[in-house]
C-alpha positions in Angstrom: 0.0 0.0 0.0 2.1 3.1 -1.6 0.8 6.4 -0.3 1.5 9.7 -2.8 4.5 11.6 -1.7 2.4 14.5 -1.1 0.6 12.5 1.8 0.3 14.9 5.0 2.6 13.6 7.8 0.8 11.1 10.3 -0.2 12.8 13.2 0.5 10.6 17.0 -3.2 8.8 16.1 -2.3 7.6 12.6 0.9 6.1 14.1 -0.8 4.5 17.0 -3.4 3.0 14.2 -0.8 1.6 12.6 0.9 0.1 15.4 -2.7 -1.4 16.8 -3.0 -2.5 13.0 0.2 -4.4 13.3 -0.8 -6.0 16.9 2.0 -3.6 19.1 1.0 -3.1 22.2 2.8 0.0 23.2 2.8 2.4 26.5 2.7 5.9 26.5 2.8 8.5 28.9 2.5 12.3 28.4 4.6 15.1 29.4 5.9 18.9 29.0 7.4 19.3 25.3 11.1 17.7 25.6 14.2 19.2 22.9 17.1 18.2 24.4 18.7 14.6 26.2 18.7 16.9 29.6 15.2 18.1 29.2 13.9 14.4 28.6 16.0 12.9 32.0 14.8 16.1 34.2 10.7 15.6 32.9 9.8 12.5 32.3 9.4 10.6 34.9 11.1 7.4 35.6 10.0 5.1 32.3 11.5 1.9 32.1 13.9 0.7 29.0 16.2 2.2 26.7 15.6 5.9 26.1 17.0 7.0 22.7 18.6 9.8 21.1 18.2 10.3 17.4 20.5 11.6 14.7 19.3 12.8 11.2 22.4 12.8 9.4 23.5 12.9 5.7 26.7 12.0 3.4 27.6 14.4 0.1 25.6 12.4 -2.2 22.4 13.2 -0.6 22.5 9.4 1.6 20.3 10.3 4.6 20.9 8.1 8.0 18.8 8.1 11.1 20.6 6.7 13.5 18.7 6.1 17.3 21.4 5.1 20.0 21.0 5.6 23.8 20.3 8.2 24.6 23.9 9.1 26.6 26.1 7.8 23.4 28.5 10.1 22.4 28.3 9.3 18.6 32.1 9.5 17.1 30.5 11.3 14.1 33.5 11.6 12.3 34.0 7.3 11.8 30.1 7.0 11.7 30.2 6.9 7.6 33.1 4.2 7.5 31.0 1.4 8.9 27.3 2.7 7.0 29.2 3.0 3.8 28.4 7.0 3.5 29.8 8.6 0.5 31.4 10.9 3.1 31.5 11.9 6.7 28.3 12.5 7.4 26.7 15.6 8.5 23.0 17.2 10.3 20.5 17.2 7.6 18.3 20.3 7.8 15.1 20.9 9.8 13.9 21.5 6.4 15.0 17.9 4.9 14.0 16.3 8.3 10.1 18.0 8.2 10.2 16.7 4.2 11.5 13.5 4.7 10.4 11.8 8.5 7.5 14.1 9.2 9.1 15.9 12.2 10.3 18.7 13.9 13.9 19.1 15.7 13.2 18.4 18.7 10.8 15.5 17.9 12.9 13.0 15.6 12.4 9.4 16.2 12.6 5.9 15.7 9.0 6.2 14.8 9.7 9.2 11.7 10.4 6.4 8.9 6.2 5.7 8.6 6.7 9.2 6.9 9.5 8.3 4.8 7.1 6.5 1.9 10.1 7.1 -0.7 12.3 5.5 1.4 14.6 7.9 1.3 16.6 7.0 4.9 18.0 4.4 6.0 17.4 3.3 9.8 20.5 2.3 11.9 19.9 0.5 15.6 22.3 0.8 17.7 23.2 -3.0 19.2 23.9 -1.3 22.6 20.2 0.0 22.3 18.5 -3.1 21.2 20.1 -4.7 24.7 17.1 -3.3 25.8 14.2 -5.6 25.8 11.5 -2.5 25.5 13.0 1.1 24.2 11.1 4.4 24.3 10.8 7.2 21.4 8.6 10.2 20.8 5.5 9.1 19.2 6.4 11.6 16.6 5.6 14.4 18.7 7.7 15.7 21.7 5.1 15.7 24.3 4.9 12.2 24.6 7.1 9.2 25.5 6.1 5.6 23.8 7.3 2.8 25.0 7.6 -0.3 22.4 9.3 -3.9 22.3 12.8 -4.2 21.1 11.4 -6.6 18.6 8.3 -4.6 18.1 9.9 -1.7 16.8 12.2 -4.0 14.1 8.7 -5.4 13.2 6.9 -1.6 13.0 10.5 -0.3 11.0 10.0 -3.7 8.2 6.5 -3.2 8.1 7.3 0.7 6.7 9.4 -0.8 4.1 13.2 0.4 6.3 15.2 -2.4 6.8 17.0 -1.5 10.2 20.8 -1.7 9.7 21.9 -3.0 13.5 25.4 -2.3 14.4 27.6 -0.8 17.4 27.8 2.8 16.3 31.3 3.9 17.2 31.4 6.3 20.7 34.1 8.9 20.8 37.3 8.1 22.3 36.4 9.6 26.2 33.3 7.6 25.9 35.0 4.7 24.3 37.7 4.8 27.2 35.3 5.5 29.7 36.1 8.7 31.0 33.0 10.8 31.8 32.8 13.9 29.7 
């Protein structure tokens, strides 16, 4: 089931549809809007799982990545493109690019964003640290909430949009890597 490319972004409801469609059973709890890693620890409440940071990156060619690690990774963002095969390093696509192509706002990107992406123009990389997690938690494509889904779930939700998720240890930088807090 294609939808046009000039479909409106799903809204929180259309997501949870397609979830219930799929037979995921997901929690979610509501809360002051969240931007930021601190903002999220500091408001919302003490939710079991794996709590996720997202990245929205692209190579020089135009390759867009989202890439959802814990949400205390450090990324090393400047070996990232070795192990995706990037054209290039990989740099933040736009809030522009990011409303065009997952549906979202900064502030809001998410494991979840890909249902938007109906050209399939990203490719999804899990973190394996992440999916140690047996349930992880993302924005239901808004900020102001907190959805809690099944490690295996979410692969099943990401296949089911037609994204393939890429698992792989996404390289920390060195202070992380050597454990030093930063």
């Amino acid at each position: 089931m294609t939808e046009p490319l000039t479909a409106a972004p799903l809204t929180s409801a259309d997501l949870f549809a397609r979830l219930a469609a799929l037979g995921i059973v997901t929690r979610t709890v509501e809360h002051p809007p969240l931007y930021t890693v601190e903002d999220s620890q500091a408001l919302r409440g003490d939710i079991a799982g794996g709590h996720t940071k997202n990245l929205f990156l692209k190579d020089k060619k135009g390759n867009l990545f989202l890439v959802v690690v814990e949400e205390e990774a450090r990324v090393d963002l400047k070996s990232l493109h070795g192990p995706l095969g990037a054209a290039s390093r990989l740099s933040f696509g736009s809030a522009e690019l990011l409303e065009e192509v997952l549906g979202v706002k900064p502030g809001a990107v998410t494991a979840f964003g890909p249902v938007n992406d109906t050209a399939g123009r990203v490719t999804v990389v899990l973190d394996a640290a992440l999916m140690e997690h047996a349930e992880i938690n993302c924005h239901p494509l808004i900020n102001t909430a907190t959805t809690t889904i099944a490690r295996d779930d979410l692969v099943r939700f990401l296949r089911a949009t037609g994204h393939e998720p890429i698992i792989l240890a996404v390289p920390r930088r060195a202070e992380e890597a050597e454990g030093d807090p930063a």
